[in-house]
C-alpha positions in Angstrom: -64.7 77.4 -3.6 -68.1 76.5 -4.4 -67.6 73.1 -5.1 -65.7 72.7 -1.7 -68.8 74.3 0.0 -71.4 71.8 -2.1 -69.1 68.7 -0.6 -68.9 70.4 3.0 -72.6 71.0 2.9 -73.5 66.9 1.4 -71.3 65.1 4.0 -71.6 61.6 3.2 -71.9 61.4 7.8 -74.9 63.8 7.4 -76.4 62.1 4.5 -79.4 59.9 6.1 -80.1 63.8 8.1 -80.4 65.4 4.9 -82.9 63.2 3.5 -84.8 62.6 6.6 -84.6 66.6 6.3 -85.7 66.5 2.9 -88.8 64.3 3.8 -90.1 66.8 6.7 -89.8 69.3 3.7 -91.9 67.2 1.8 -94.4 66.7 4.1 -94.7 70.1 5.6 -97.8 71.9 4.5 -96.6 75.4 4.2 -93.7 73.9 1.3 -93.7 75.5 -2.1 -95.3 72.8 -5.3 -91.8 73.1 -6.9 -89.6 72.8 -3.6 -91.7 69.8 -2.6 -91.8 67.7 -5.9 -87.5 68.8 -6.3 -87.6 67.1 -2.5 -89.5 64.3 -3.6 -87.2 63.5 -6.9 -84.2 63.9 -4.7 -85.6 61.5 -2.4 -86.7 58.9 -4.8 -83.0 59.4 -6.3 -81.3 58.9 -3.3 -82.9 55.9 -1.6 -83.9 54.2 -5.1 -81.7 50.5 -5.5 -82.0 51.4 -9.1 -79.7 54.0 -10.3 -80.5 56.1 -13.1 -76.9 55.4 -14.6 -76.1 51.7 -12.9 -72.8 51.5 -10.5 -71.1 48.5 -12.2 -69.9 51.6 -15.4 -66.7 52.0 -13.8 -66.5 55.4 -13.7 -69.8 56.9 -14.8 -72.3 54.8 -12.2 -70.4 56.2 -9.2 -69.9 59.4 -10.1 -73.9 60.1 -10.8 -74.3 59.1 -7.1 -71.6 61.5 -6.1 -72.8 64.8 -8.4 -76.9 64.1 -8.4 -78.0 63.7 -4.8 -75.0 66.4 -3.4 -76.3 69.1 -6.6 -80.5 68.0 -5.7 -79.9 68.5 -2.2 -77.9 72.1 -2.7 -80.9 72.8 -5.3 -83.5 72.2 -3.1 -82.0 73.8 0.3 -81.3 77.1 -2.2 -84.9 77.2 -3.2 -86.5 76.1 -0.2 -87.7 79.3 2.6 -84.3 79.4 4.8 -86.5 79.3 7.7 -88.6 76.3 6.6 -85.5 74.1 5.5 -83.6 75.4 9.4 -86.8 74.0 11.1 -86.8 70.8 8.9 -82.8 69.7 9.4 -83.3 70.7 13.0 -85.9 68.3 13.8 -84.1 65.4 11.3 -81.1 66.3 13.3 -82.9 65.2 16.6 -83.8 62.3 14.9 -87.5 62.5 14.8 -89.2 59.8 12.6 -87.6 57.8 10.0 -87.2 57.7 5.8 -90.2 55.5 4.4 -89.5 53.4 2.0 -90.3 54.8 -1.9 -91.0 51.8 -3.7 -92.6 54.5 -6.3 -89.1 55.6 -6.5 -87.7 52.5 -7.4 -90.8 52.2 -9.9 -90.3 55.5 -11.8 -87.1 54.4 -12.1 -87.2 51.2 -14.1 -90.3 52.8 -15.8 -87.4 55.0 -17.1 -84.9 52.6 -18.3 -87.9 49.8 -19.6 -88.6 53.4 -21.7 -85.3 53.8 -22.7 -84.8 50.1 -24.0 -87.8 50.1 -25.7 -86.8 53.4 -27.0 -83.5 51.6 -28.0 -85.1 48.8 -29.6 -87.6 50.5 -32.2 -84.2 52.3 -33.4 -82.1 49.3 -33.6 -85.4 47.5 -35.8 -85.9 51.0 -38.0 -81.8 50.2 -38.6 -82.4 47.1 -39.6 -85.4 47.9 -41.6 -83.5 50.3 -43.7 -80.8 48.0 -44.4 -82.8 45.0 -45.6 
């Protein structure tokens, strides 16, 4: 029941609304810190080219788009003032303004994975190290 809900509510139609929605959230001055940097992360996510877990795994790279943006967005409308988040998806629904483009997103992104191999790399060395 509540995954059905989760789906219903993160139509893949109603996507670009949501974000747009999420943005306004952002932006709006009267947003909680934690509701607006959630937005923010779901944001970058979202409209990132760089996936945190890249599409071409066959099963894995899809599914992260599928779970992470639906389970950010049900995150932040839950913790997000009911009233706040109404008046922010109302005005995205009328289509007022437009997504910017986070390049930042996209940053933080490969800053992650460059992290990660590098992370990779000083174990594979401290491996090979040992062995010699």
């Amino acid at each position: 029941m509540r995954w059905r809900r989760l789906l219903t509510r993160t139509n893949p139609a109603r996507l670009a609304t949501y974000l747009l929605a999420l943005w306004k959230l952002f932006k709006h001055p009267q947003t909680p810190r934690g509701v607006r940097w959630l937005a923010v992360a779901v944001l970058a996510y979202a409209v990132s080219p760089i996936d945190l877990i890249p599409d071409f795994i066959p099963v894995i790279g899809l599914l992260d788009d599928l779970i992470l943006v639906p389970l950010g967005l049900a995150l932040v409308t839950r913790l997000a003032p009911p009233p706040l988040w109404q008046a922010c998806l109302a005005e995205a629904e009328t289509g007022a303004g437009a997504l910017p483009r986070l390049v930042w997103g996209a940053v933080a992104i490969a800053a992650i994975w460059g992290l990660l191999v590098v992370l990779f790399a000083v174990w594979i060395f401290s491996l090979l190290k040992e062995s010699l």
